[in-house]
Every structure is written in C-alpha cells, then in structure tokens.
C-alpha positions as CSV (number, residue, x, y, z in Angstrom):
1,X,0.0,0.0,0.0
2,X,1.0,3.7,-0.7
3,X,0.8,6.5,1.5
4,X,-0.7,9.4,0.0
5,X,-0.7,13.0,2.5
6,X,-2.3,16.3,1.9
7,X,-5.1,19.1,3.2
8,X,-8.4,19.1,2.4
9,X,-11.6,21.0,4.1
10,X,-14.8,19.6,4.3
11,X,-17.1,20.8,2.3
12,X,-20.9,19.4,2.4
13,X,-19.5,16.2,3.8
14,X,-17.1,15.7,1.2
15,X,-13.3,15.9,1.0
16,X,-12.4,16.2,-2.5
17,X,-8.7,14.6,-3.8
18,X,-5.9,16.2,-5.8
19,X,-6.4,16.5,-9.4
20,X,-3.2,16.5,-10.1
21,X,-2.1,13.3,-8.7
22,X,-1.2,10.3,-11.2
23,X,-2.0,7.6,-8.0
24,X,-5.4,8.7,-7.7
25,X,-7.0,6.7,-10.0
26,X,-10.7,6.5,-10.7
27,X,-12.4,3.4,-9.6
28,X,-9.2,2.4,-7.3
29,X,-10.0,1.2,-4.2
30,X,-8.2,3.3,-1.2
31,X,-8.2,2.9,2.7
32,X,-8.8,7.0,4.5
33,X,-7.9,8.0,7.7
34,X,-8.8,11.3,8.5
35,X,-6.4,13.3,10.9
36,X,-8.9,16.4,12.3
37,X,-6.8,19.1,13.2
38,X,-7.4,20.4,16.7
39,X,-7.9,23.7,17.9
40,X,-6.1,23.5,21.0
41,X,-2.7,22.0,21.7
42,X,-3.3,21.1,25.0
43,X,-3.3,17.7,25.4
44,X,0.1,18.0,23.7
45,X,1.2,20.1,26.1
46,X,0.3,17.7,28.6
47,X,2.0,15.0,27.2
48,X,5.3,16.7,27.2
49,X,4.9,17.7,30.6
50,X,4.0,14.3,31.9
51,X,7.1,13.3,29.7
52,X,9.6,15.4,31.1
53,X,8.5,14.7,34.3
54,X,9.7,11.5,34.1
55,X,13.3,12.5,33.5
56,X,15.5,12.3,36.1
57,X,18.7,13.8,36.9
58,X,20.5,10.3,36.8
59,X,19.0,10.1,33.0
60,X,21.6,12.9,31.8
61,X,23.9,10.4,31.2
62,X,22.7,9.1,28.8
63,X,22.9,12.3,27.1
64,X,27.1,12.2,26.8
65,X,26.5,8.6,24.8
C-alpha cells in the first residue's frame, strides 16, 4: 500500500482529492484515515509535561553517549 498525504476541508461532507495526482485513479480502491486538526494544543502540552517529568537527573547520562 501507498501513502498518500495532503489538506483538504470539508465541504458538504465531502473531502475532495488532488487532481493533479497520477495515484489517484478512478475506480481504485483506497483505505482513509482522517487526521482532524485540533484547535487546541493542550493535550500535547500535557503529554510533554508528563514526559519530562519522568526524566531524572540520573538520565543525563545518557545524554554524553
């Protein structure tokens, strides 16, 4: 399988492909996944945060490696 990536909106609940792509063949049968971009980054604040918070100062030497 291919990956294909780029932007689309949603338009009366219909994403419409590239034109200009050779791949995108009529009739083809594809798998989507849609990525919704979020308004807020919060949750990937979070996840940094509860990240780094797991890093202790015996972990730093792993840094010098």
């Amino acid at each position: 399988m291919k990956a294909v990536e780029f932007t689309a909106k949603i338009e009366n609940n219909r994403i419409s492909l590239p034109k200009n792509k050779e791949y995108l063949i009529e009739g083809k049968e594809v798998k989507v996944i849609v990525l919704i971009k979020e308004e807020s980054n919060a949750f990937q604040q979070l996840a940094q945060e509860e990240f780094l918070d797991g890093y202790a100062k015996e972990d730093s030497m792993y840094d010098k490696l």
